[in-house]
N, C-alpha and C positions, 0 to 999 in steps of 0.2 A: 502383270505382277501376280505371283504364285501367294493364295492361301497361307503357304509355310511363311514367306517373307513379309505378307502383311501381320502376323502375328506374332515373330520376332521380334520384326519395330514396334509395336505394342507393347511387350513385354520388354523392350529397348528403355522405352517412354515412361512406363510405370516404373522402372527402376531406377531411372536417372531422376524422377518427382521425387522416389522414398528417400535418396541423397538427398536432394536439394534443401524436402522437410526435415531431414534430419541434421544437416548442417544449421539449419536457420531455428533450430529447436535449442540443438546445442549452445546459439546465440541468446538465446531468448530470458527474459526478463519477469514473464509473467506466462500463465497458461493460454494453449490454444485458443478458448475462445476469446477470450480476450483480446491474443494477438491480431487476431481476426479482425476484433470490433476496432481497434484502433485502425487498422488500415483501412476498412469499408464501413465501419459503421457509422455514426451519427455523432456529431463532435459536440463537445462539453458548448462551446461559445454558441450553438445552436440549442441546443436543450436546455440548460440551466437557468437561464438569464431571468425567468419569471417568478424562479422558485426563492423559499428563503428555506433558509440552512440552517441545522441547529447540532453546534459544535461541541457535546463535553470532550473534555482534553485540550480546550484552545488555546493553552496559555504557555504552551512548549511541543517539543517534539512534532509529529508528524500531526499532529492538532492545527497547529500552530501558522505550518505551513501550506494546509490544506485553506483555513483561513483568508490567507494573504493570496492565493490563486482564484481561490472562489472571490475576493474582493475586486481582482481586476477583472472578472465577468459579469459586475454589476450584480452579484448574487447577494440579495439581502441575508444579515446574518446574525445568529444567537449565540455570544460566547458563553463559554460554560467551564466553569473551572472552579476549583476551594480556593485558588490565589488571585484575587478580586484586583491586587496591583500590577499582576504580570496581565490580565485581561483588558486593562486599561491601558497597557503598552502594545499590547498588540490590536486594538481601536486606535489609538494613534495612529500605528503604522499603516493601517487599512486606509483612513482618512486621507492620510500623507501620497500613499503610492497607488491606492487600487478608486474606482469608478463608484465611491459610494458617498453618500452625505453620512450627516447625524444619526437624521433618524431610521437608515437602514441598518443599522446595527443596535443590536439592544442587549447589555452587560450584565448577564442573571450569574449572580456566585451558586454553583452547585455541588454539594458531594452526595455522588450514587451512591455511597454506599447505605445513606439514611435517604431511607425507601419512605418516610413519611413526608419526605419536602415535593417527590415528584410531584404528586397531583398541583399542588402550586406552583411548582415551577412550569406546571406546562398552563395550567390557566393564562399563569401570566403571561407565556409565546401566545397564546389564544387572543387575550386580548388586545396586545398590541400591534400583533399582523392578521388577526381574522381568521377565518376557517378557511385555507386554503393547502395548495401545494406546498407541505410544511415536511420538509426532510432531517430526521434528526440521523446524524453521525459522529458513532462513540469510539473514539480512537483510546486505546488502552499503551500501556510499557509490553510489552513482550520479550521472547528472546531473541527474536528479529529484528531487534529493535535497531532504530536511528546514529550513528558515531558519538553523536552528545550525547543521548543517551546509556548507552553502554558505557560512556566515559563516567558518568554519573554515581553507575550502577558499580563499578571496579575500581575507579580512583585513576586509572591509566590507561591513555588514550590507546597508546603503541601505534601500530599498521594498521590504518583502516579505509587500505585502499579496497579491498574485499567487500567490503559493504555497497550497498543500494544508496545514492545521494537520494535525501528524501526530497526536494523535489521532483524525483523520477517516479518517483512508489505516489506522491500524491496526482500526477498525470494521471496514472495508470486507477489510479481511485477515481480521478476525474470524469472518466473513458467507462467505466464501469457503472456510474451512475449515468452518463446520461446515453446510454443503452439497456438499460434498466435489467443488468446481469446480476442475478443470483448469489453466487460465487464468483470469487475469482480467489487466485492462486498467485501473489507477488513475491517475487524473488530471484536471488541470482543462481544459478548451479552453485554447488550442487544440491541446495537446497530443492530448487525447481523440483531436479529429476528423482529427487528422495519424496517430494511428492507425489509423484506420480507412481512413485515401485508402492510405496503405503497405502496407495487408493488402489492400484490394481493387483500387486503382488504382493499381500498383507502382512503373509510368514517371511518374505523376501525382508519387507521393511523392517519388520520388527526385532532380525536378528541384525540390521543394518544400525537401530536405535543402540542397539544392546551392547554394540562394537562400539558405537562412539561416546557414547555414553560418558561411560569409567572417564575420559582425554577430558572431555569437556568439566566437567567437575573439576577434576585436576584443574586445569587451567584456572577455573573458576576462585578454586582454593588459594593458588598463589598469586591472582590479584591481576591477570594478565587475560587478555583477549579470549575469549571460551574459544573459539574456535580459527585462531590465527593459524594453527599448527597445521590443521589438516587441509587450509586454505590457500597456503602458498603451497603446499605440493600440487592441490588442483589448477592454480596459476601456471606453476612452471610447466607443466602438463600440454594448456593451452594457449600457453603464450605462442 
């Protein structure tokens, strides 16, 4: 076998991988490394189980349901919310369907935005689990936000096949903690890939912001999906 032909198939080889990456990218949900650690990395039901978790935002949206996952890993848990009756619905629901008792879970009403209560609110996680492997995760509303939330936030559900189901986004959060990544990146196209032209192609992104911009406000304005319009053209594209 000739030199020229062994290096052909090489360059055969490496071009048929940049497809393959690049088709399973186009699929993709969350960033490389990420995708990475879900398939070889270290799974949540192995790492988690020891720690306890301390949830502001537990009392809805992706809080909520990060909650109700981390409860069937036996992951002790701190809810954390200003709605003291929605925290006590979702302690219920823990108790009911996930791997915990009583006193693995402990019900602190809190608002971050009054910066004087933290130090007592964390005493308090202090004294009731000890000085240990204590993870606190602060799930916020964003504009990536959840289909109930967006419904919330506009008054009109519409289409929201386009969106991430949040128990997909709280996996992929799942996956992220118990390989103890840094960052991650969750989302569907084209949000993904507008991440990645922002981080590597800057001026690329910023005129990509600046195009969509103006649509989304619009939408915003008339009550309607921010970003339905330009999502079913990316749909039909990839269907």
């Amino acid at each position: 076998m000739s030199w020229a032909l062994v290096l052909w198939l090489l360059e055969l080889c490496a071009l048929l991988l940049a497809l393959l990456l690049l088709l399973r990218f186009l699929r993709a949900d969350c960033d490389l490394t990420l995708m990475w650690a879900e398939w070889q990395g270290r799974r949540p039901e192995w790492e988690l189980t020891d720690m306890v978790v301390w949830v502001t935002g537990a009392s809805s949206g992706i809080g909520e349901e990060l909650v109700y996952q981390l409860s069937k890993l036996g992951v002790s848990l701190v809810l954390s919310a200003r709605r003291v009756h929605e925290l006590e619905r979702v302690k219920r629901r823990c108790l009911e369907n996930g791997n915990l008792k009583e006193k693995d879970i402990l019900v602190l009403p809190l608002d971050l935005t009054d910066r004087n209560s933290h130090e007592v609110a964390t005493k308090t996680v202090l004294q009731e689990f000890g000085f240990g492997n204590i993870v606190e995760f602060i799930t916020l509303l964003v504009p990536l936000g959840t289909p109930n939330e967006h419904e919330e936030m506009v008054g009109n559900e519409g289409d929201q096949s386009h969106k991430m189901a949040t128990s997909r986004c709280v996996q992929l959060m799942l996956i992220s903690m118990a390989n103890d990544l840094k960052e991650v990146w969750i989302g569907d196209h084209p949000y993904l890939l507008a991440a990645y032209i922002c981080q590597y192609m800057p001026t690329f992104g910023w005129w990509l912001v600046k195009k969509f911009s103006k649509r989304r406000i619009e939408n915003f304005k008339k009550g309607v999906d921010a970003d339905s319009s330009y999502f079913k053209v990316w749909k039909r594209k990839h269907d």
